[in-house]
KOLPADO-732007 format. One record per residue (C-alpha): x, y, z; residue number from 1; residue in three letters. Coordinates in steps of 0.5 Angstrom, whole numbers, m for minus. Example, Ala and Ser with C-alpha at 12.3 -4.5 7.8 and 13.67 -1.06 7.14 Angstrom:
<nodes>
     x     y     z drense nuvo
    25    m9    16      1  Ala
    27    m2    14      2  Ser
</nodes>
This chain:
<nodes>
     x     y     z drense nuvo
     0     0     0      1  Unk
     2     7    m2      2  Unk
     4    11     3      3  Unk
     1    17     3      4  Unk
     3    24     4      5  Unk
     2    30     8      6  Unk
    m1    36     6      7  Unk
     0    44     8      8  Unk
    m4    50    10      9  Unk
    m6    53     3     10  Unk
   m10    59     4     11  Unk
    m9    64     0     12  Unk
    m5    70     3     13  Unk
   m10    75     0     14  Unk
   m15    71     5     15  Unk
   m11    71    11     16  Unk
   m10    79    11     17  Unk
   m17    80    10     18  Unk
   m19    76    15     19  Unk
   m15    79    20     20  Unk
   m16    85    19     21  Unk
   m23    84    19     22  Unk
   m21    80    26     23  Unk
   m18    87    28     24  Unk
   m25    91    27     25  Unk
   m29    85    30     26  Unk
   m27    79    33     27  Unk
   m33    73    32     28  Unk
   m35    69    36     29  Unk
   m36    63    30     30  Unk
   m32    63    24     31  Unk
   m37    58    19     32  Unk
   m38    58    11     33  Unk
   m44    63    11     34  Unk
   m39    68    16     35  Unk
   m32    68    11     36  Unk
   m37    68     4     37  Unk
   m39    75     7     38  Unk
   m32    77     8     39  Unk
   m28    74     3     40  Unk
   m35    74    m3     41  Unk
   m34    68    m5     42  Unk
   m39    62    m5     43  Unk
   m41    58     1     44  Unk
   m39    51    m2     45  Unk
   m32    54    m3     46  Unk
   m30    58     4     47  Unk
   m31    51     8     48  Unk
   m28    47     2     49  Unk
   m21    51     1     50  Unk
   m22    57     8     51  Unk
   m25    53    14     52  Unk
   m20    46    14     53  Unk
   m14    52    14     54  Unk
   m16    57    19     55  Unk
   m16    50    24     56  Unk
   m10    47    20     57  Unk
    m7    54    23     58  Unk
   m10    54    30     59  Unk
   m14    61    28     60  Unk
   m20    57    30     61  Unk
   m22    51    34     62  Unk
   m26    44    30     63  Unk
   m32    47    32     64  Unk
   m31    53    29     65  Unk
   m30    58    35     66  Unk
   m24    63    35     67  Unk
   m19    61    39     68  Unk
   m14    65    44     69  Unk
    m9    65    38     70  Unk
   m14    69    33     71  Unk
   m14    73    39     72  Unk
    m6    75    39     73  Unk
    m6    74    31     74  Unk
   m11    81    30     75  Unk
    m5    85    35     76  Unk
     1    87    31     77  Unk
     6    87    37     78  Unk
     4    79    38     79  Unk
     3    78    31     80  Unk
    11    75    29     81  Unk
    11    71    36     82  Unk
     4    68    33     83  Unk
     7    66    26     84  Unk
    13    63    30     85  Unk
     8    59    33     86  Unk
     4    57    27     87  Unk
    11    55    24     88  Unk
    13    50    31     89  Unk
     7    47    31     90  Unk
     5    46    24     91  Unk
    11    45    20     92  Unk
    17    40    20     93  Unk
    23    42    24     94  Unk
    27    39    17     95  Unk
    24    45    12     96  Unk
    24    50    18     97  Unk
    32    48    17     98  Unk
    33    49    11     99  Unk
    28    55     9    100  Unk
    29    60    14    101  Unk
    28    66    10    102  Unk
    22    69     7    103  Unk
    26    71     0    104  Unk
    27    63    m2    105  Unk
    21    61    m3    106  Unk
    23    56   m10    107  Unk
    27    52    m5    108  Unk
    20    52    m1    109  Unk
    16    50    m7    110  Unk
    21    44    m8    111  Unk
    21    42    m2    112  Unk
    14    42    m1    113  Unk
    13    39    m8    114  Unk
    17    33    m6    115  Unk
    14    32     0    116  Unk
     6    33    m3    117  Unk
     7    31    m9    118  Unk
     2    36   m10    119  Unk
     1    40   m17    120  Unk
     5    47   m18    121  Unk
    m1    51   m15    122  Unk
    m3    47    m9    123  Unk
     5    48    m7    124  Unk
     6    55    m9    125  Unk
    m1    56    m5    126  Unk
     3    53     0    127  Unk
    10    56     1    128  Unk
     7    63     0    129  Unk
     3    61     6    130  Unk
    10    59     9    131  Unk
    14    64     7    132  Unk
     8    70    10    133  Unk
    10    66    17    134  Unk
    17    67    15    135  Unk
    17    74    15    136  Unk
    13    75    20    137  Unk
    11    83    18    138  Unk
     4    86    20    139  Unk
     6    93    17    140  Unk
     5    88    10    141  Unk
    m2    89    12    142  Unk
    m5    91     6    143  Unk
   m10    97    10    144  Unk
   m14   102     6    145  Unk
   m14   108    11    146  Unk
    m6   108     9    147  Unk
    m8   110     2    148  Unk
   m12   115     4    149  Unk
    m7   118     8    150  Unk
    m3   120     3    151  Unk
    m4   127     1    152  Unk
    m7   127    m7    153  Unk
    m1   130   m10    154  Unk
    m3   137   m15    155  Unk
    m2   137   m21    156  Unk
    m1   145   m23    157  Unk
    m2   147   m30    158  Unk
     4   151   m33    159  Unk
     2   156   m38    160  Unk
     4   153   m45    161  Unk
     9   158   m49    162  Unk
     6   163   m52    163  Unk
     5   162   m59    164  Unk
     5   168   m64    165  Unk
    m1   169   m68    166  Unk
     1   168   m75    167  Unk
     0   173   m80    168  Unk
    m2   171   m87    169  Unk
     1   175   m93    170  Unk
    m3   179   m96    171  Unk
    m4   176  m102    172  Unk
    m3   180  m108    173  Unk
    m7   178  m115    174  Unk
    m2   178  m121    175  Unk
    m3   182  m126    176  Unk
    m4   178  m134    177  Unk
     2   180  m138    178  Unk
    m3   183  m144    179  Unk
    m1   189  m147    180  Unk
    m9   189  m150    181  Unk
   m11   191  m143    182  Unk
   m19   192  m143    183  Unk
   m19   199  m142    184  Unk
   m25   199  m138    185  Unk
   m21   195  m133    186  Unk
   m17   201  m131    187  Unk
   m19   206  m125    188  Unk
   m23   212  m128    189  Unk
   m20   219  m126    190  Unk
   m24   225  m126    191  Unk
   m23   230  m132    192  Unk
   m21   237  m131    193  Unk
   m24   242  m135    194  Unk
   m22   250  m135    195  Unk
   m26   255  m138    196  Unk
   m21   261  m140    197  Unk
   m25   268  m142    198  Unk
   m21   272  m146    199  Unk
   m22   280  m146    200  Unk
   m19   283  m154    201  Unk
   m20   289  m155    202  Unk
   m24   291  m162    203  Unk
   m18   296  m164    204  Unk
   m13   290  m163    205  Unk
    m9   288  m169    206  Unk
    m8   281  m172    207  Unk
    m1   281  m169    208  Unk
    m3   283  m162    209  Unk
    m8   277  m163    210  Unk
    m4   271  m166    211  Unk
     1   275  m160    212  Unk
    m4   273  m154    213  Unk
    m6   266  m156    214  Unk
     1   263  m158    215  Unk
     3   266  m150    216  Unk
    m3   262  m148    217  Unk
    m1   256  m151    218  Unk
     6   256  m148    219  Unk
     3   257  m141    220  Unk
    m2   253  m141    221  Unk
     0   247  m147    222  Unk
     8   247  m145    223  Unk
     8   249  m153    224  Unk
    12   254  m156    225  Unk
</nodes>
């Protein structure tokens, strides 16, 4: 007959830190299925398949369901690394407490307890983040929402942009048709000048003195002469 291997806590780390931090607000009386689907959303039938066998696994409550004095100490961050301690000694073998000491070797943890299980690779990686979360031992890895709200949002000011010059279109000139037959009544009408000159000869003037007088007019006025 076969012998059969031993298997480990594997409940989720996402599990353990909620359920703690619910602990810290408060503590129940009976943890059972109905209670960790409400915390944890999630189905009954899994909570007391793959949550409940742990929590009694790790000594967070008792065969009957109540919580324990060590659930007690686990939701306080003074006592929680003494009760990780605890949770190692009782829980784990002596043998992988001596070869994996430090939360950061967790591939060694995963061949250890893929040896020892035989179990597929996401029931060992279940298992040994579980067990280097105990290794570690540190209650400030608590995810808390109050910590994100803490943080001041940072203001983002809004810079002037640089000042972009508004650009000036050229005026644009039409060009003028090289035509030497331009229509002329293309061209601009300028306003003619007309000058009424009235010339005063005397009856007893002489035709010399006449033609005198208007060859003087047609040099001042017609530049002629």
């Amino acid at each position: 007959m076969a012998e059969q291997k031993k298997s480990y806590p594997m409940l989720p780390v996402a599990h353990w830190w909620a359920l703690r931090k619910k602990f810290r607000q408060t503590i129940p009386t009976t943890v059972n299925q109905s209670y960790l689907a409400g915390v944890l959303r999630m189905e009954a039938q899994s909570a007391r398949a793959n949550v409940l066998p742990y929590l009694r696994a790790l000594g967070i409550i008792d065969a009957e369901g109540k919580t324990t004095e060590r659930a007690k100490l686990w939701r306080d961050d003074s006592r929680y690394p003494a009760v990780c301690k605890d949770i190692l000694k009782e829980v784990y073998p002596q043998t992988l407490l001596d070869s994996v000491t430090d939360a950061s070797q967790r591939q060694e943890a995963e061949r250890w307890f893929s040896h020892e299980t035989g179990s597929g690779e996401a029931a060992v990686a279940r298992m040994a983040v579980l067990y280097c979360v105990l290794l570690e031992a540190d209650a400030s890895k608590q995810p808390d929402e109050k910590v994100e709200r803490a943080r001041p949002e940072k203001k983002v000011e809004k810079k002037p942009g640089p000042v972009v010059p508004a650009r000036i279109e050229p005026e644009r000139v039409e060009p003028v048709p090289n035509n030497t037959s331009t229509n002329v009544t293309n061209l601009p009408q300028i306003p003619g000048i007309n000058i009424n000159l009235e010339i005063h000869i005397s009856a007893d003037s002489s035709s010399d003195q006449i033609d005198t007088i208007f060859k003087s007019m047609a040099k001042h006025i017609y530049q002629r002469g």
